[in-house]
N, C-alpha and C positions, 0 to 999 in steps of 0.2 A: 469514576472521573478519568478522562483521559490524560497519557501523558505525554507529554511535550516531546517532539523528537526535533533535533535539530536538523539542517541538508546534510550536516558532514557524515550524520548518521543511517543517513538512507540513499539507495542507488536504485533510479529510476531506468529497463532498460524495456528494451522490444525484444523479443525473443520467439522467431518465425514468424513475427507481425502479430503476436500476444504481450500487454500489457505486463511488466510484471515490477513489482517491487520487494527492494529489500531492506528490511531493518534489521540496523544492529544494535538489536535490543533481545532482552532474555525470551524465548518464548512462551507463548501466554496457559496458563495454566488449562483451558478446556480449548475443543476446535470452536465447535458448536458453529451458528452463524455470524456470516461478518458481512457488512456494507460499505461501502465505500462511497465515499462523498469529496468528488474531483473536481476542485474549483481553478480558478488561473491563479490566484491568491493561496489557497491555501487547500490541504487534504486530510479529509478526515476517514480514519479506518476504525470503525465502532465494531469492535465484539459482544459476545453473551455477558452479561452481568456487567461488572465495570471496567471491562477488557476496553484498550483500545487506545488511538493514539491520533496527536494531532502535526501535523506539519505543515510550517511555511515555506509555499513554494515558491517566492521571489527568491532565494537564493540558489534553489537546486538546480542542480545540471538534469533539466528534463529533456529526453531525445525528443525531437521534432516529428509530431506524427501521435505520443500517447495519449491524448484525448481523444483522436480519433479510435485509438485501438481502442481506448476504453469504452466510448461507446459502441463501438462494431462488437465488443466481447461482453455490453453487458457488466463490467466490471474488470478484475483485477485479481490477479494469481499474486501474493502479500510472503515472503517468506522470510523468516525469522531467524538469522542468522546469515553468513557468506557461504557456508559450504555448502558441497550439491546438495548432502544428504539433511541438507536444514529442515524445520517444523517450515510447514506453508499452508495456507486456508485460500479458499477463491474468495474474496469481497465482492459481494455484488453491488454492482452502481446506483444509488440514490436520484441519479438525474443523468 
């Protein structure tokens, strides 16, 4: 089941015109594969087994430009912590 992340919990940036996000949230026990599903409403990042997590994006500070990047990339570089050296997986794009 996924879980709920709130905006204050996640920071949405562009980084050399690459999608990336971050949650701060523990991160997830396997890499294995992750998808991503980028709505205007809302975001969902599905991992292996019952990894994964859900956000509404009416509140977040989304930069202007990352649905485009996320379709031009295919998805989304997801990383799991604020520091550089955080756990990160690529989500790939559902739509």
């Amino acid at each position: 089941m996924p879980n709920l992340v709130t905006p204050e919990a996640a920071r949405f940036a562009l980084i050399d015109g690459a999608p990336v996000l971050t949650l701060l949230v523990a991160p997830p026990a396997e890499a294995g594969e992750w998808s991503l599903f980028n709505r205007a409403t809302m975001l969902v990042v599905d991992g292996p087994g019952d990894e994964g997590f859900v956000l509404p994006r009416l509140a977040a500070d989304v930069p202007a430009g990352w649905d485009e990047a996320v379709i031009h990339h295919a998805g989304a570089e997801i990383r799991f912590g604020p520091e550089p050296n955080a756990p990160n997986v690529f989500a790939r794009s559902l739509g």
